[in-house]
C-alpha positions in Angstrom: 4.5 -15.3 -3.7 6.3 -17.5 -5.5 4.8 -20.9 -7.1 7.8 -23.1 -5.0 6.7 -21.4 -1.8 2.5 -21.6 -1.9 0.5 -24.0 -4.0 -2.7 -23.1 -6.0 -4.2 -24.6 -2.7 -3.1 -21.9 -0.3 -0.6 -23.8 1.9 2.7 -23.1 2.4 6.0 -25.3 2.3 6.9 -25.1 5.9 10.9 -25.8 5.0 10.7 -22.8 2.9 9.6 -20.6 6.0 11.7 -18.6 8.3 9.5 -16.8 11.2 11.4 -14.1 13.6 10.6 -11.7 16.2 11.0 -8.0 14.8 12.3 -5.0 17.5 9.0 -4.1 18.0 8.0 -7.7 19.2 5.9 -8.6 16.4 6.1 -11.7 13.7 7.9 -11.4 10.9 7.5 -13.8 8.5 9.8 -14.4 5.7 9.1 -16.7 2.6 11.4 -17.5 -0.2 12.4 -13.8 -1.6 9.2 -12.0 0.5 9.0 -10.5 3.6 6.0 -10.2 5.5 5.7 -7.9 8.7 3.6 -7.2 11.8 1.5 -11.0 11.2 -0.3 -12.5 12.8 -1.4 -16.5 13.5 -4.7 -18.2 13.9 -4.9 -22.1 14.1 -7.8 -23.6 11.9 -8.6 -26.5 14.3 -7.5 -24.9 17.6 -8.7 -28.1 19.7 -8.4 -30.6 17.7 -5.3 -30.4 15.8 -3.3 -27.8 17.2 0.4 -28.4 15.8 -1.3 -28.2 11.9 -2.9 -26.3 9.7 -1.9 -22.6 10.8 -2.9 -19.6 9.1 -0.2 -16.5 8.4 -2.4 -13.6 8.4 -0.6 -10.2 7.3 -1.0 -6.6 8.7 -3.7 -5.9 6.1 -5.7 -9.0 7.2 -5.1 -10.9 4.2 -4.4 -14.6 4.3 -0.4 -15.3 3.6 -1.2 -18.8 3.9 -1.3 -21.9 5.7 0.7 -24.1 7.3 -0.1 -27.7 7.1 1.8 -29.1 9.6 4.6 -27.1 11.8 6.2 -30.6 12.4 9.0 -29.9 9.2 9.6 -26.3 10.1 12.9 -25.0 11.1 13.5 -25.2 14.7 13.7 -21.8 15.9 10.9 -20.1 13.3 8.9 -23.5 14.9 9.8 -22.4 18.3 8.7 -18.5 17.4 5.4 -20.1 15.9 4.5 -21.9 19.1 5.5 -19.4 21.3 3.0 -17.3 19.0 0.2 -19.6 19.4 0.6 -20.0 23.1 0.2 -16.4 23.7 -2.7 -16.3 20.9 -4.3 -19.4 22.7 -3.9 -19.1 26.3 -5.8 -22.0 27.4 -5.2 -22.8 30.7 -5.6 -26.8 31.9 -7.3 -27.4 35.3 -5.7 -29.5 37.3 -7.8 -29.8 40.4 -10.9 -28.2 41.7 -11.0 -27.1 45.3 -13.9 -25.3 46.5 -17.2 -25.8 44.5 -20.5 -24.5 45.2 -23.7 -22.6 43.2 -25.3 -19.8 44.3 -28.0 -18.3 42.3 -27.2 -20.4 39.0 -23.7 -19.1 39.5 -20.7 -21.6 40.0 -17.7 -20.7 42.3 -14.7 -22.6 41.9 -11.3 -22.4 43.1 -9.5 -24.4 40.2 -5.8 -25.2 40.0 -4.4 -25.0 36.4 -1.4 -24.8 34.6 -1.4 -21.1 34.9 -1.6 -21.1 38.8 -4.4 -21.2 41.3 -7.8 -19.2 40.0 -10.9 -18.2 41.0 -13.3 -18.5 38.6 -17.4 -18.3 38.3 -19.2 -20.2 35.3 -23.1 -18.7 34.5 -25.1 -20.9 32.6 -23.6 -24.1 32.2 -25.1 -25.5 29.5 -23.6 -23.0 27.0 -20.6 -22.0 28.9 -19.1 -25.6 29.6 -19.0 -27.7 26.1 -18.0 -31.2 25.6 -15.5 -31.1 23.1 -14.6 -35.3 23.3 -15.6 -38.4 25.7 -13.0 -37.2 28.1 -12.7 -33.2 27.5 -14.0 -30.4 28.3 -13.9 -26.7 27.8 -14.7 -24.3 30.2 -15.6 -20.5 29.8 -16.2 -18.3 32.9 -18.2 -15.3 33.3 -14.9 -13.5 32.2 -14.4 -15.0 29.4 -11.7 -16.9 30.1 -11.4 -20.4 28.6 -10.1 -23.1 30.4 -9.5 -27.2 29.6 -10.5 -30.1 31.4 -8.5 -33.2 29.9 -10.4 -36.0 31.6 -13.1 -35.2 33.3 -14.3 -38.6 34.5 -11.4 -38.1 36.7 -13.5 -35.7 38.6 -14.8 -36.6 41.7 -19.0 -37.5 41.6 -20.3 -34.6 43.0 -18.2 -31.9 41.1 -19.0 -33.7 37.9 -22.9 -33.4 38.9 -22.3 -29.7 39.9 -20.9 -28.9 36.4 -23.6 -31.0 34.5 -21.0 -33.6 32.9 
């Protein structure tokens, strides 16, 4: 890798990055004079600061490098990167909760999300929902699925009590 394109640091200059789908469907990832195929991406702060720091990881697991902030990318290998990301980091929002009770420990919910209605069941609260800010929350099921709640003070009394917030 050239000095111009990656700093002794390990990021990359995001202007000097062009990111494409290949035939097979998979990233490719090119960067000054190299060409990088089959990577793949992983976001350092995944909740937190979603849009920056981004590691390129090639096929042989290797770091490429990182990408401080997608924001001065080029629009369409941005677009590629997201679209990326959001397939990497499905993490639906829930919207609503409908039904709600607990049955031995067990919580059934019917949740709307972002993704469409769900039915999900949450075992052991205490690990499986974490308080990630004053306001959010992140929920994992007994499926391990992950799911968002943006402000969950918005919650009605008794759901909030059920789910331990």
């Amino acid at each position: 890798m050239t000095e111009s394109t990656q700093s002794t640091d390990g990021f990359l200059d995001a202007k000097s990055i062009r990111i494409e789908r290949s035939e097979a469907r998979t990233l490719t990832v090119h960067i000054a004079e190299e060409r990088y195929e089959d990577v793949s991406v992983r976001r350092a702060f995944p909740l937190e600061m979603a849009d920056a720091f981004i590691g390129l990881i090639g096929a042989d697991g290797k770091e490429i490098g990182i990408i401080e902030d997608m924001a001065s990318m080029e629009s369409g290998s941005r677009e590629t990167l997201e679209a990326e990301l959001q397939r990497t980091y499905f993490l639906p929002v829930i919207t609503d909760f409908g039904h709600l009770d607990e049955e031995f420990g067990v919580i059934h919910a019917e949740v709307e999300t972002t993704s469409g209605p769900r039915h999900i069941e949450i075992r052991g609260i205490r690990s499986n929902i974490r308080l990630l800010s004053r306001q959010r929350a992140l929920i994992e099921d007994t499926d391990g699925n992950r799911y968002e709640l943006r402000d969950y003070h918005r919650l009605p009394k008794l759901t909030r009590e059920i789910l331990g917030l």
